[in-house]
N, C-alpha and C positions, 0 to 999 in steps of 0.2 A: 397398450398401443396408442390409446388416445391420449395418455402424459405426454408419450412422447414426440408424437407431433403436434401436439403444444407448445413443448420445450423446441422444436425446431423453427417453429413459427416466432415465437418471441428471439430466439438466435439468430436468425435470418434477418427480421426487422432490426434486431439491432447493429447489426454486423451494414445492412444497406444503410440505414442511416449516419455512422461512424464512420462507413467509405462515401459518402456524398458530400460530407460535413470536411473533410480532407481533402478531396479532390477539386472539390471549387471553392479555391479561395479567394477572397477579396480582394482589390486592386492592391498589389505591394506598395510601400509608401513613397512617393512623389516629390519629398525632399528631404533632404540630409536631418537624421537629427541631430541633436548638439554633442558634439566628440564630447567623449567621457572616458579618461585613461584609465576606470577600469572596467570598460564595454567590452570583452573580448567582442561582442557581434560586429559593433561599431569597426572592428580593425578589418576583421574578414569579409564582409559586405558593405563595403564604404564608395563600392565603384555606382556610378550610373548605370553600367550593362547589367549590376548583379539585381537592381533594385525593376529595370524594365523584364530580367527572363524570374524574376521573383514567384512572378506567382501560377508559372509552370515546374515547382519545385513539389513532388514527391512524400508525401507524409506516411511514415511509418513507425512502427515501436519499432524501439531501440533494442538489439542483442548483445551490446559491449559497450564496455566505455567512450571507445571511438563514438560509435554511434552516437549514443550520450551526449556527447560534449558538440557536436557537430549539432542535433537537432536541438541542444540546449543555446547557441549560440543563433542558430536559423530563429527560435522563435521570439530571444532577448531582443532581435532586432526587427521582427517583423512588429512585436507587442507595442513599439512607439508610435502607433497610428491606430494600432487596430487592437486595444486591452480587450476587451469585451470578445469577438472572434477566439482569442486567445487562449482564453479563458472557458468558454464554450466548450472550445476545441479539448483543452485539458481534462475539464469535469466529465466529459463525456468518454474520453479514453478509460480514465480512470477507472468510472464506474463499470464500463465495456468489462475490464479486464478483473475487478474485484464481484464482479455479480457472477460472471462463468468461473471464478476459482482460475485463471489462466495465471501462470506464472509469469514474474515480473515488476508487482508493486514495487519492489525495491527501486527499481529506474524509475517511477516515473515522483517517487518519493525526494530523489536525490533533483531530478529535472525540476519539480515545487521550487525546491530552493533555489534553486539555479535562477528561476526564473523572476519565482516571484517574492523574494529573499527569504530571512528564516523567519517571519513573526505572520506574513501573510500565506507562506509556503507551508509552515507548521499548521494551520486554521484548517488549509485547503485538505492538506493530508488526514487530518484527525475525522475530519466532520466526511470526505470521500471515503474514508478508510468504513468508516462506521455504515455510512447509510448503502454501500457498496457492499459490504459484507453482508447486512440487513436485504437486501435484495436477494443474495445467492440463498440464505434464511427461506424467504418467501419463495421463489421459485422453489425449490427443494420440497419445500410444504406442499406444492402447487401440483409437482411433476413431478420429481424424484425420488419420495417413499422408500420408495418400494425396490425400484433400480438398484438405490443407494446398498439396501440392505441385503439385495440379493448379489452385490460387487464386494463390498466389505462385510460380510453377517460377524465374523471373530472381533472388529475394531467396532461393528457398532455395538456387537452385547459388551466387551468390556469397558465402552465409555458409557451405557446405560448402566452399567453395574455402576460405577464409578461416581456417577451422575447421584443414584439413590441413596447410597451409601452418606452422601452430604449434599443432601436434601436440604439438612438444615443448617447448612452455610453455603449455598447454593451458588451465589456471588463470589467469597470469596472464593469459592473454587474455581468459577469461570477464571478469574482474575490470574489466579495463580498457572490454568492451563495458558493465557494468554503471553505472562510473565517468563514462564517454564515450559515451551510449547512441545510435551510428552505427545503432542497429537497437532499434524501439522494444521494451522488455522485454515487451509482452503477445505479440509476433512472436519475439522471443527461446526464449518458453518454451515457445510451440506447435510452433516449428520444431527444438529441442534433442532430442530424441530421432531425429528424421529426421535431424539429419548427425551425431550417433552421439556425441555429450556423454555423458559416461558421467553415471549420476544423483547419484554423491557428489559430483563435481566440481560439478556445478548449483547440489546443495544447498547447498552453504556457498559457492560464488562468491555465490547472490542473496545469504545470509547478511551475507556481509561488504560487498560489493559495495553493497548499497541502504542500508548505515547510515548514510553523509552525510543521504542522503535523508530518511528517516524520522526522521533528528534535528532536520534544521530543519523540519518540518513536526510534529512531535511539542512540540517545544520552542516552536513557534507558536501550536499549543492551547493548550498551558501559562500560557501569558502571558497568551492571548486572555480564561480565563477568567478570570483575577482584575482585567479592567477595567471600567468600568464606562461608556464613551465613548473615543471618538477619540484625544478630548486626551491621554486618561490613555494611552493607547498610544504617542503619539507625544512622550511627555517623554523627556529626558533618560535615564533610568535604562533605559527600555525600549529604547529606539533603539540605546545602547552593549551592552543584552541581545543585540539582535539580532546586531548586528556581532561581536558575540562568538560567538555561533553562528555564520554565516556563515566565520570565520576557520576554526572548529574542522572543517566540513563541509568545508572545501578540502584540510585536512592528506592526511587516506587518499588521496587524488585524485594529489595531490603525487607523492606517495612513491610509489604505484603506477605514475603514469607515469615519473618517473625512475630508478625500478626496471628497468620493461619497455620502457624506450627505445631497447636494445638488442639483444631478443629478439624485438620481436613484429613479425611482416610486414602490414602494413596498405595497405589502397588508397588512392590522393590521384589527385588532379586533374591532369595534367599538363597544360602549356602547348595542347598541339592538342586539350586537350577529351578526352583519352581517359583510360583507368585506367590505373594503374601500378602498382608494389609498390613500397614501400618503409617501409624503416624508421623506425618514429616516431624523431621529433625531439625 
């Protein structure tokens, strides 16, 4: 009983501070920035009326692309006066949404780039990704034991089994569940302390582990923001962008599995339906 209103007391402060942090925002900006044909913000908010009711504008996580693309554009444009609030404002969703395991990183991975292109959008996502993860880690150690294991007891003993089994390649395995995610990472990082992950190996397993991930979704924003329609996404130049991501997001995968092809004990299917061990292939 007392984990748990623990864990409601640090939810509560974080949830009131994430809603006061959004709800008063800073004076919207006071003058035009310099037109940029490929601002979409700059085209949608270019009026005077939109820049004085600016900063009784509404901040929420996004559920769809509309959304997305609308609150990616509100904040391209609000960001030329006020990077720092911005910014704040991001890190602090982020982590909001990667420390309770809440579904959604994917949006706010693609809004990074969006916002703050691919090379500083990438930084943001990798090092939020990790230290946000690392949080649900520590809470979990802090508060939810015991919960966790009386909600999942079948997924925690098989990834404790899983876990001891390659002990002694202990890394690569995280890597490869992070690579081949056989166990969703929000289950990943609430159960990691219960079968005894130590927390450096976590840290930089999510570290390296989710960079495919957050490049093509980082590198997605990126692009998203400099179109202006469909078409323009789906020409030539974008399409071979994509695929070039794509290609580059498979390499670490590669390499990691035919690294650990030989070391790491994993479960498969066997003919009658039941589990087995064996080694990746």
């Amino acid at each position: 009983m007392r984990s748990l209103i623990g864990l409601a007391v640090v939810v509560t402060a974080a949830t009131l501070y994430l809603y006061y942090l959004s709800l008063y925002l800073p004076a919207g900006p006071r003058r035009h920035p310099q037109p940029c044909p490929e601002s979409v913000a700059f085209k949608k908010f270019g009026s005077d009326h939109s820049y004085l009711m600016f900063g009784s504008v509404r901040l929420k996580f996004p559920s769809d692309l509309e959304e997305l693309r609308e609150l990616s554009e509100l904040l391209q444009f609000y960001k030329t006066e006020h990077t720092a609030y911005v910014l704040l404002l991001f890190c602090s969703a982020y982590l909001y949404k990667q420390s309770f395991a809440i579904p959604g990183s994917s949006f706010l991975n693609i809004l990074a780039g969006a916002i703050f292109g691919p090379y500083l959008g990438l930084l943001l996502a990798c090092v939020l990704t990790t230290v946000g993860s690392t949080m649900c880690y520590l809470l979990s150690q802090a508060f939810g034991k015991q919960h966790i294991i009386n909600l999942f007891p079948e997924k925690v003993s098989m990834l404790q089994k899983k876990v001891e089994d390659n002990r002694d390649c202990l890394f690569f395995f995280l890597l490869f569940l992070r690579f081949f995610p056989m166990t969703p990472n929000w289950f990943l990082n609430m159960s990691a302390p219960i079968v005894n992950i130590p927390i450096v190996y976590f840290f930089f397993s999510v570290f390296i582990g989710l960079l495919p991930y957050n490049f093509i979704c980082v590198q997605t924003g990126a692009m998203l923001s400099e179109v202006s329609s469909l078409d323009d996404l789906f020409s030539w130049e974008h399409l071979l962008q994509l695929l070039a991501i794509a290609c580059v997001a498979l390499v670490p995968g590669a390499l990691i599995r035919r690294l650990s092809q030989r070391r790491l004990k994993l479960a498969v299917q066997s003919q009658n339906g039941l589990d087995s061990d064996k080694k990746v292939q």
